[in-house]
Structure formats: structure tokens, C-alpha cells
C-alpha positions as CSV (number, residue, x, y, z in Angstrom):
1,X,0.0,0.0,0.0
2,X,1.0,3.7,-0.9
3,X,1.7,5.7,2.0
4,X,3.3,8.7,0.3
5,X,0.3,11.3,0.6
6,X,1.9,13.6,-2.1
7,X,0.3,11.6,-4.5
8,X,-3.7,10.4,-5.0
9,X,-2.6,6.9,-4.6
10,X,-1.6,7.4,-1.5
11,X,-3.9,10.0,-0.3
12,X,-6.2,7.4,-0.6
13,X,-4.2,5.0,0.9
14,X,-4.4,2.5,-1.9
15,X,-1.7,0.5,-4.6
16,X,-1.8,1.6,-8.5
17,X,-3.3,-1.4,-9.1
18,X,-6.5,-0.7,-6.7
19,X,-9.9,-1.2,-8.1
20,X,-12.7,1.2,-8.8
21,X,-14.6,0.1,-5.8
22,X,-11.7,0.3,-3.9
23,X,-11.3,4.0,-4.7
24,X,-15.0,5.0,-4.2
25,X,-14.4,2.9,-1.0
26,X,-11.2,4.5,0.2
27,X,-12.8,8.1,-0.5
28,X,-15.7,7.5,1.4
29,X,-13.7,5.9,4.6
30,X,-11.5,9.0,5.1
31,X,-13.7,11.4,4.4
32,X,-15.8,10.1,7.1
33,X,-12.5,10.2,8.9
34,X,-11.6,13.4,8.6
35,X,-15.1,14.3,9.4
36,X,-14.8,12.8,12.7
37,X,-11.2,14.6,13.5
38,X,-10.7,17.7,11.8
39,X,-12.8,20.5,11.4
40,X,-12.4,24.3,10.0
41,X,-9.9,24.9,6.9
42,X,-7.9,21.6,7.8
43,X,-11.5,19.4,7.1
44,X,-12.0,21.7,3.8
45,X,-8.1,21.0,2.9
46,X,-8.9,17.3,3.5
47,X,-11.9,16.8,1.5
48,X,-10.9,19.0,-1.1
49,X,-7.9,16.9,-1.7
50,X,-10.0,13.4,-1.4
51,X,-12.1,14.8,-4.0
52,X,-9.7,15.8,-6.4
53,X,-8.2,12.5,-6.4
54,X,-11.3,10.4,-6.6
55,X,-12.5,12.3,-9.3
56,X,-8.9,11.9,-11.1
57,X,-8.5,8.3,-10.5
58,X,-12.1,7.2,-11.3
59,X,-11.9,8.7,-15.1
60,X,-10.0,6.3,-17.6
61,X,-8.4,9.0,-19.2
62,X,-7.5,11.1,-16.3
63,X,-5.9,7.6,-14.6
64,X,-3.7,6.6,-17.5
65,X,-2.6,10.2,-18.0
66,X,-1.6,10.1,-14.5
67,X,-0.1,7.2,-14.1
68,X,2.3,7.9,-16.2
69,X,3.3,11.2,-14.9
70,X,4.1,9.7,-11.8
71,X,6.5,7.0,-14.0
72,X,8.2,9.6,-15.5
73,X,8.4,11.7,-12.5
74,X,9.8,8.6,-10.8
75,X,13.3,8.9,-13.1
76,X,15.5,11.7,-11.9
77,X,18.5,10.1,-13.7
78,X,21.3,13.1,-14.9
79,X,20.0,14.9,-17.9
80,X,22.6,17.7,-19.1
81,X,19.9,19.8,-19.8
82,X,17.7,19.5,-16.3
83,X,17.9,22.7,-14.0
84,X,15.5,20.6,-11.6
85,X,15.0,17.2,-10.3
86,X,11.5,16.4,-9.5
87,X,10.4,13.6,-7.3
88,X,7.3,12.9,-5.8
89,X,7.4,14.5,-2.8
90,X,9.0,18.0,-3.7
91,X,10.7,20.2,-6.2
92,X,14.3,20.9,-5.6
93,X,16.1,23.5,-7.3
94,X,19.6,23.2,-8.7
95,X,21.8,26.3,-9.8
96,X,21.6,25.4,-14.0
97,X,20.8,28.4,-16.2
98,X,17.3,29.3,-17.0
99,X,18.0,29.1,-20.5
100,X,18.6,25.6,-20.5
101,X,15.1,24.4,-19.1
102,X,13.7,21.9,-20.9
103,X,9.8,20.6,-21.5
104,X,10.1,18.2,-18.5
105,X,10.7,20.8,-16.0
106,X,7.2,21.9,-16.5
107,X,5.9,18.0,-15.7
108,X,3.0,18.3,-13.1
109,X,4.1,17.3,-9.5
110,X,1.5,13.9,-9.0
111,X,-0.6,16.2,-6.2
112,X,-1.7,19.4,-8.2
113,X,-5.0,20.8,-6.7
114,X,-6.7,23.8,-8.6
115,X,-5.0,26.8,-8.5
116,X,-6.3,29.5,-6.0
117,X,-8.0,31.6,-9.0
118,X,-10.4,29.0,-10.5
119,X,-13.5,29.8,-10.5
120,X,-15.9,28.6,-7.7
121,X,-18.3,27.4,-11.1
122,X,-15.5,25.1,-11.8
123,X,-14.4,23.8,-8.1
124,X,-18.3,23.2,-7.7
125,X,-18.7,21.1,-10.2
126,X,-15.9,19.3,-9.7
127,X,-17.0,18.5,-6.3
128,X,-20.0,17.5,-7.5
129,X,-18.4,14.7,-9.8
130,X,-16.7,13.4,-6.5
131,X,-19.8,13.5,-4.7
132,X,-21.4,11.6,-7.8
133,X,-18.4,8.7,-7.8
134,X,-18.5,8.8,-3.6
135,X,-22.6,8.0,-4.1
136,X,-23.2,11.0,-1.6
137,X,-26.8,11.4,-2.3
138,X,-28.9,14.3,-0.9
139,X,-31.4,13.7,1.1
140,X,-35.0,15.0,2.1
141,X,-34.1,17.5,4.3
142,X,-31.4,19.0,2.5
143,X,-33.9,19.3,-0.7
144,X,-36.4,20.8,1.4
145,X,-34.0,23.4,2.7
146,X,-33.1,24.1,-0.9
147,X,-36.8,24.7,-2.1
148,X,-37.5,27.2,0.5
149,X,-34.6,29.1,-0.1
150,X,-35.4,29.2,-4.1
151,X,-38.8,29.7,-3.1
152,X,-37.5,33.0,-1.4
153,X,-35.4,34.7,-4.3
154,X,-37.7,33.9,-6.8
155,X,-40.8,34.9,-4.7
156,X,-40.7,38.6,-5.8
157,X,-40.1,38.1,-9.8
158,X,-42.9,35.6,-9.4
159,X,-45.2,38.1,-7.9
160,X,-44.2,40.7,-10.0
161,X,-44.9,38.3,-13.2
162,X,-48.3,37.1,-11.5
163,X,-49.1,40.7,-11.0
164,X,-47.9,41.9,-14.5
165,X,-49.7,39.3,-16.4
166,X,-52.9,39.5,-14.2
167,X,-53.3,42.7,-15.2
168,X,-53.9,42.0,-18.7
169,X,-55.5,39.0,-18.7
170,X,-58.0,38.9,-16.0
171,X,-59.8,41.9,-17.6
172,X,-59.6,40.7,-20.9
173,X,-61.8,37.4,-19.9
174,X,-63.9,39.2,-17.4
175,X,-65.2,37.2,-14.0
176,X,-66.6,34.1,-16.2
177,X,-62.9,33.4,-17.3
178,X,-61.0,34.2,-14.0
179,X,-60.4,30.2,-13.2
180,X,-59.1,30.0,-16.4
181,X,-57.0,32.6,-16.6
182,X,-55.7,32.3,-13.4
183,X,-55.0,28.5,-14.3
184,X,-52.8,30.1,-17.2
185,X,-51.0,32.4,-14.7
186,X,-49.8,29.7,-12.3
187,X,-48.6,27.4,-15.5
188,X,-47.1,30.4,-17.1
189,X,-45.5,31.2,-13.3
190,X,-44.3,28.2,-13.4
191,X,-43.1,27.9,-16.9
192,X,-40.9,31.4,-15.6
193,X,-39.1,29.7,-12.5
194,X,-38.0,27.1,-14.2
195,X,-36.1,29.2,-16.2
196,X,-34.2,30.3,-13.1
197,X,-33.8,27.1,-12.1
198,X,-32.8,25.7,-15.8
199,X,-30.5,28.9,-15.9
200,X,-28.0,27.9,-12.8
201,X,-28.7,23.7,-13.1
202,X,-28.5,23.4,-16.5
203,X,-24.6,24.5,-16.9
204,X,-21.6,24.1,-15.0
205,X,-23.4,25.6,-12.3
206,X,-24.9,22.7,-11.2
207,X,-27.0,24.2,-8.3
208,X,-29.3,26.8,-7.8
209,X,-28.4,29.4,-5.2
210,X,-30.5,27.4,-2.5
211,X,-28.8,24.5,-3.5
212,X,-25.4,26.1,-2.6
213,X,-26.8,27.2,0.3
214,X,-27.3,23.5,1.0
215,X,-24.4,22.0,-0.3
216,X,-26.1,20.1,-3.3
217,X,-26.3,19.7,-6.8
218,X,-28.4,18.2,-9.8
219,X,-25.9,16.0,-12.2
220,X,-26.4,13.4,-14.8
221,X,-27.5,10.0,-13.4
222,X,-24.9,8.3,-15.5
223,X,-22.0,10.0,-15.8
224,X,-22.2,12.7,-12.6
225,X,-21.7,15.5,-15.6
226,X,-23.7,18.8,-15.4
227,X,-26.5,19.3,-17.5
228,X,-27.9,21.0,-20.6
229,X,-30.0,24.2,-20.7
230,X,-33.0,22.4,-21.8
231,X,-32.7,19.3,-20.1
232,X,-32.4,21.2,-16.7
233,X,-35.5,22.9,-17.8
234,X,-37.8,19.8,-18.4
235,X,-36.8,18.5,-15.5
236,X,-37.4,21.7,-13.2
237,X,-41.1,22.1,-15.2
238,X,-41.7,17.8,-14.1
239,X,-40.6,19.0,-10.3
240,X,-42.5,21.9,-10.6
241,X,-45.8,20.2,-11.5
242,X,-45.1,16.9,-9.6
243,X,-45.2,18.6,-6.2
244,X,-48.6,20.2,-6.6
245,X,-49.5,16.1,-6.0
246,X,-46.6,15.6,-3.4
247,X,-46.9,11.9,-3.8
248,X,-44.3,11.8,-6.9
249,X,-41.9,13.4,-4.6
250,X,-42.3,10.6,-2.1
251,X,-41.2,7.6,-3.8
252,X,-37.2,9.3,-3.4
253,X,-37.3,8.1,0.4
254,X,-37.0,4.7,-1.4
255,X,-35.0,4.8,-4.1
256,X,-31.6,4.2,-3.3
257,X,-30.5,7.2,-4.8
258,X,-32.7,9.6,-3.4
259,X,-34.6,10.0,-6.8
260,X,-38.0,11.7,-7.4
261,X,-40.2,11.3,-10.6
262,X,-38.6,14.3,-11.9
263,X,-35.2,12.9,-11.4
264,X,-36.5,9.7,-12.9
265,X,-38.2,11.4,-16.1
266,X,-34.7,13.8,-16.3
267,X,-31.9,10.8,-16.1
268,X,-30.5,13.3,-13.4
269,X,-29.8,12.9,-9.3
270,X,-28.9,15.1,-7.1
271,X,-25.3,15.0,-4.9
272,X,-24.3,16.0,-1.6
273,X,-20.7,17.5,-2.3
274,X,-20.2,19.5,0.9
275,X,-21.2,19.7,4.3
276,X,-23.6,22.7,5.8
277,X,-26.0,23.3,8.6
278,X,-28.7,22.2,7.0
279,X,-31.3,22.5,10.5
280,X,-30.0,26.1,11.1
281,X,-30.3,26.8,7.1
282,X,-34.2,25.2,7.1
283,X,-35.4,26.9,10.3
284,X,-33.6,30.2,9.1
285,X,-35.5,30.2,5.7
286,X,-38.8,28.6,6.6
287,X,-39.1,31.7,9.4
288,X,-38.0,34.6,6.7
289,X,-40.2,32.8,4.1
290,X,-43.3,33.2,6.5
291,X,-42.9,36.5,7.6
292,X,-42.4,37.8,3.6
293,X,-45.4,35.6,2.4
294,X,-47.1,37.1,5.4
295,X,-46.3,40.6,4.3
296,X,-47.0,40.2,1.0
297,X,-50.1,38.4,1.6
298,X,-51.4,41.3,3.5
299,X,-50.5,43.8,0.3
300,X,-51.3,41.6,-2.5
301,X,-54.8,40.0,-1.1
302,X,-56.9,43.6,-0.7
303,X,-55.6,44.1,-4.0
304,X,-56.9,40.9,-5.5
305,X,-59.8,41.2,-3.9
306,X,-60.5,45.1,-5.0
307,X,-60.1,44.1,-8.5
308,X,-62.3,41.1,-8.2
309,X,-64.9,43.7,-6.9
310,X,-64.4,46.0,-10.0
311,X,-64.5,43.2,-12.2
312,X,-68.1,41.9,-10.9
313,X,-69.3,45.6,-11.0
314,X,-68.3,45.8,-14.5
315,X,-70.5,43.0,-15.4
316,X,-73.2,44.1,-13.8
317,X,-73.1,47.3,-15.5
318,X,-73.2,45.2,-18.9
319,X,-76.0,43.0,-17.8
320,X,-78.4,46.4,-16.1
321,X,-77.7,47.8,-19.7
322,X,-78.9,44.5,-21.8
323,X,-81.8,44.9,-19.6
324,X,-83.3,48.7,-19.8
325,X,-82.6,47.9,-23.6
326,X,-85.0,45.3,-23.2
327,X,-87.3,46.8,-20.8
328,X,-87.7,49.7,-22.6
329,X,-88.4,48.5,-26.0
330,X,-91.3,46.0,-24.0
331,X,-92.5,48.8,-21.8
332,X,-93.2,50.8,-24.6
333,X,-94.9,48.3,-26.6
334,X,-97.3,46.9,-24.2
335,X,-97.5,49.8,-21.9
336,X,-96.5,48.1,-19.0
337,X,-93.4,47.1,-17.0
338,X,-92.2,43.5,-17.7
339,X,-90.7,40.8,-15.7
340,X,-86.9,40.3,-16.9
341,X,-87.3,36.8,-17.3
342,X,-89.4,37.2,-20.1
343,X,-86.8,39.4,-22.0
344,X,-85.0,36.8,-23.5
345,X,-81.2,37.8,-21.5
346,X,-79.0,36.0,-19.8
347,X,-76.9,37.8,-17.9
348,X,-73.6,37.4,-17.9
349,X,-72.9,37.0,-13.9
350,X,-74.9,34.3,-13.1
351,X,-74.2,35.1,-9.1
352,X,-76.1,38.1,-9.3
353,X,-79.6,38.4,-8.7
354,X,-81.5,41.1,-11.0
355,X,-85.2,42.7,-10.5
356,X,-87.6,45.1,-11.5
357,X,-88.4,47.5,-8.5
358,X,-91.3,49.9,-8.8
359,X,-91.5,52.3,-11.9
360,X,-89.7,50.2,-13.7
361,X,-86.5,50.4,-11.8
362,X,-83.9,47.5,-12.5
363,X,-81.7,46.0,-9.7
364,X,-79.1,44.3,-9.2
365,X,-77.7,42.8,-5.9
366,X,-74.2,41.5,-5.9
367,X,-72.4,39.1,-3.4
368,X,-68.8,39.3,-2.5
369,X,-68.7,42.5,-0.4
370,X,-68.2,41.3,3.0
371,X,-71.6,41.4,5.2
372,X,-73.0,44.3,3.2
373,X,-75.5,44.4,0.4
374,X,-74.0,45.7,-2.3
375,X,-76.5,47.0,-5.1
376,X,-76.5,48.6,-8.6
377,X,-80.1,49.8,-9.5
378,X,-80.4,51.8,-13.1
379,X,-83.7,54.4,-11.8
380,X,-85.9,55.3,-15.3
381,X,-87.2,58.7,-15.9
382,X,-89.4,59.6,-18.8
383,X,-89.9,63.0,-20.5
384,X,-93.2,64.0,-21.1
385,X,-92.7,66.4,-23.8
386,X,-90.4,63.5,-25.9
387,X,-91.2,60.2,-24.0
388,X,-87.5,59.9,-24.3
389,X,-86.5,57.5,-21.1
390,X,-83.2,58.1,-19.3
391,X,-81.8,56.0,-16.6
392,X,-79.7,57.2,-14.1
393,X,-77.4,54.8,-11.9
394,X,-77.8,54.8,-8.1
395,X,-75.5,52.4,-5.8
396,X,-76.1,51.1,-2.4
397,X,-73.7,49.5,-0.1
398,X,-71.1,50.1,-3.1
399,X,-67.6,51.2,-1.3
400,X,-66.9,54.9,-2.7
401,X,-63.5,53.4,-4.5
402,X,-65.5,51.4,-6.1
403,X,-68.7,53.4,-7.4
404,X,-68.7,53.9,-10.9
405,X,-68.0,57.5,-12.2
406,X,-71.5,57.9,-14.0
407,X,-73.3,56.3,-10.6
408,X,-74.3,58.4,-7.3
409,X,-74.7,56.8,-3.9
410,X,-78.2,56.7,-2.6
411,X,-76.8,55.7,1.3
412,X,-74.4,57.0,3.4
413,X,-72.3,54.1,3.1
414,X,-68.6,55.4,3.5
């Protein structure tokens, strides 16, 4: 066995000859190790080392290319030309003229972990390929701590798409077509966060920001790569949709691998390459995520509901005009004030209930303003001189924000 740790071999404790499960083996035995004695920059230091070694030693081409570094570095017979001798261990410098370096100066030493500028994109990822290799697996917890923190930076744009969107098309289908159109909302919301989530998964990235938070990452089931734009995509819209039922979600407590249907449908799984405080992380979020929601619920809901009041009073406004059109026409041909069920209209809120008052006065008493009857009556006056018949619109229990600009109040409802 290997015991010179300047080398992955030996990091790992193992013989060039060792096996692939005996190098997924080794990495996860000492890095539970080092998890049980070292802790701060010394247990980063460790696992960052374990990690680049597994993930060199468990690719083919990375093996064979090492391999025979470390034979050539193992030759520091007398070359003329030499102004260093490399061994495994350490570089020691001899006084030779620069000039007369040659291209096996520049060999890699075996141990060579990423330089201190690479990018954390790249260190990430690489990471994650360990983690992949190592068969760390997330778990439930970890997940859930990642979707609540997700749920939190995207909870703004989402609102502000909700909002933005609901603004044109709610009134553009009226109260009849709200379910509809607020079904199109929540797919369209939907469709929008998964481009966030597409956007950091589906590219060296690996993770969305709550999933660095977290520690995890979403690779390819087969080969522990990261993913493509559009294949991070369909998988965050099958997760999206899958947890409205929950149940598809479930089946990952047992699958070995921690898989859900989206993970199935996607070929992906999702790795646990470092440690965090995930209890801290989940309590931390779930607290901040019910105060905002809270906050925003208290904005956003009199909102929704003051345009859902607008909305209904527009239709009513429609339907009390289909009827003095009607009315009218029948008063003045029989000389007498008809029923409105017998003037072939149906109105177009059906929750409404319409009447004829006396004189020919047409009604309408809406629900959905709290304990208060809310009513739109249109009153008719007729000329004598012309027989010309106006109608003028009078509200009751109508809140003043609300009363149309051609309607008075007839109460002193505030």
C-alpha cells in the first residue's frame, strides 16, 4: 500500500493497481474520517484533496494520464539539460541556467489541486463529480431546505410576473374566465421559474443558489456531468408540476439514490458534495419565508380582492344595460313594466340576482362585499314632452372606490 500522501494513490491509501470500488471505498472511509477529526480549513483542505483525487482516479483517461506522470516523475536520472529534479514529494532547485530548461521541467508534481483563482463554477462542479463517484446522495431535508430558499429569491419576480400578467389578462376574460385565466397564470409562473432554475442547473453551475446554500447539486444519473439548458428545464417544469400532488416526490425516500419522478423522467440525481448546517439553514429560511409571504399576503390580497370587486361591477353594468334595452323596447310596446325573465337575457354574472323594482326600476344585488349588500339599481325617468327614457345609476352599499363614475350613492355608506 501507498503511504506517500503527495500523491492520489496514496492520499487514498491504496496501490496503482487498486480497483474502482476500492477508490470510491477508500474516499468515502477517510472522508468520514476526517469528518470525525478535523474540522475548520484543515477538514475543507482534506476533503478537497479526497475529491480531487477520486474524481482523477475514477476517469480512464484522467488515470492513464496520470499514471504515467508519476512514472516519468519517478526517473531523476542526470539529464545535461535538467535545472531541476522532480520527485514525488518536492521540487528541488539546482543552480543550472534558466536558459537551458527543458519541456520536462514543466511535468506536473502527481498532487496538483486547482489553483487559487479557479473559479468557484468550476471547483463546484468538480466537487459534485466526487460526490457523484462517492454515491453522496442528498437527502429530504437537505432538498427541502433548498426549495424554501429558491422559493424566497424567486418569490418577488414571481409576484411581479403574477401581477404583470394578471393585469392584462384577467380583464380581458372578465369574472366568467378568471379560473381559467388564473390556471394560465400559475402554468405560465411556473413555466418562468424554471427558467431560473434551468439557468443555474443546466450548466456548469450545477445548483441553484439554494442549493449552494445547501451543499447540493443536480448531475447526470450516468456520468455525474452537469446538465444541458434544456434538459435542466424539463426536469425543473416535471418537479415543478409533480409537487402540486406531493406523492411523486415521495417515492425518493425509497429509491436508493434519493430520486424523485422528476429525477427519474430527467436521467438526473442530485449530490451532496459538501457539508452545511442544514437544520439552522431550514429553520432560518422557513421563518423569513413566512414573515415575507405574510407581508405580501397582506399587500397583494386587498388588491386581488378590490379588483375582483371591479371586475363583478363591471358585469353588472353590462348586464343592467342589456336589460333597460329590453325593458324599454317591452314597456313601450305593451305599456306596461315587464318581468326580466321574459326578455330573452341571460346575464352574464350568473351570481347576481337582477329585478324590476317599482317604476320600472332594474336592480341588481351583488355578493362578495363582506356582510354588506351591495347593489347597482339603473332608476328610469321619462320626458313627457319627448317620451324619451333616461336612466340614471344609483349604488347602495357600493364602497366609494369602487362606485362607478356615472353612478351616485343613494346611502351613506362610507
Amino acid at each position: 500500500m501507498t503511504t506517500d500522501q503527495s500523491d492520489h494513490y496514496g492520499l487514498l491509501e491504496l496501490t496503482r493497481s487498486a480497483s474502482m470500488e476500492s477508490i470510491l471505498a477508500a474516499h468515502r472511509s477517510l472522508g468520514a474520517r476526517a469528518r470525525a477529526s478535523l474540522q475548520g480549513q484543515a477538514l475543507a483542505e482534506r476533503l478537497r484533496r479526497l475529491d480531487t483525487a477520486v474524481v482523477v482516479l475514477s476517469d480512464p483517461v484522467l488515470r492513464a494520464q496520470y499514471d504515467a506522470t508519476l512514472v516519468a516523475l519517478q526517473r531523476p536520472e542526470a539529464d545535461p539539460d535538467r535545472t531541476r529534479i522532480i520527485t514525488p514529494v518536492k521540487v528541488q532547485a539546482v543552480d543550472r541556467p534558466a536558459a537551458a530548461e527543458s519541456p520536462a521541467v514543466a511535468a506536473p508534481n502527481p498532487y496538483r489541486p486547482p489553483a487559487s483563482g479557479t473559479p468557484a463554477i468550476e471547483e463546484r462542479s468538480v466537487r459534485a463529480s466526487a460526490a457523484f463517484a462517492a454515491e453522496q446522495w442528498s437527502g429530504f431535508w437537505r432538498r427541502l431546505a433548498a426549495q424554501w430558499v429558491d422559493g424566497l429569491v424567486m418569490y418577488v419576480p414571481s409576484a411581479l410576473f403574477m401581477g404583470v400578467f394578471g393585469a392584462v389578462l384577467l380583464p380581458a376574460v372578465g369574472s366568467g374566465g378568471a379560473s381559467t385565466a388564473f390556471l394560465l397564470l400559475v402554468l405560465g409562473d411556473i413555466a418562468f421559474i424554471a427558467v431560473y432554475h434551468a439557468f443555474f442547473v443546466g450548466s456548469s453551475r450545477v445548483a441553484t443558489l439554494g442549493r449552494m446554500a445547501t451543499g447540493i447539486a443536480v448531475v447526470d444519473a450516468q456520468t455525474g456531468a452537469a446538465l444541458s439548458f434544456g434538459r435542466a428545464y424539463f426536469r425543473a417544469l416535471v418537479s415543478a408540476i409533480s409537487a402540486i400532488f406531493l406523492i411523486p416526490n415521495l417515492i425518493m425516500l425509497f429509491d436508493r439514490r434519493r430520486r424523485t419522478l422528476a429525477d427519474r423522467l430527467a436521467g438526473t440525481v442530485v449530490v451532496r458534495y459538501k457539508e452545511g448546517q442544514v437544520a439552522v439553514i431550514l429553520v432560518v429560511v422557513i421563518l423569513a419565508g413566512i414573515a415575507l409571504i405574510g407581508i405580501l399576503a397582506a399587500i397583494a390580497i386587498p388588491q386581488y380582492q378590490n379588483y375582483v370587486q371591479r371586475a363583478k361591477i363591471a358585469l353588472v353594468r353590462v348586464d343592467l344595460a342589456a336589460y333597460s334595452q329590453r325593458l324599454e323596447a317591452e314597456w313601450r310596446r305593451t305599456n306596461a313594466i315587464p318581468a326580466l325573465e321574459g326578455l330573452g337575457y341571460t346575464p352574464a354574472d350568473r351570481k347576481t340576482r337582477y329585478g324590476v323594482g317599482n317604476g320600472g326600476t332594474i336592480f341588481a344585488a351583488m355578493e362578495g362585499f363582506g356582510n354588506k349588500n351591495a347593489v347597482i339599481s339603473l332608476v328610469p325617468s321619462v320626458d313627457k314632452d319627448s317620451g324619451v327614457v333616461s336612466w340614471a345609476c344609483v349604488t347602495q352599499g357600493v364602497p366609494t372606490p369602487l362606485i362607478p363614475k356615472d353612478c351616485q350613492r343613494d346611502d351613506p355608506t362610507p
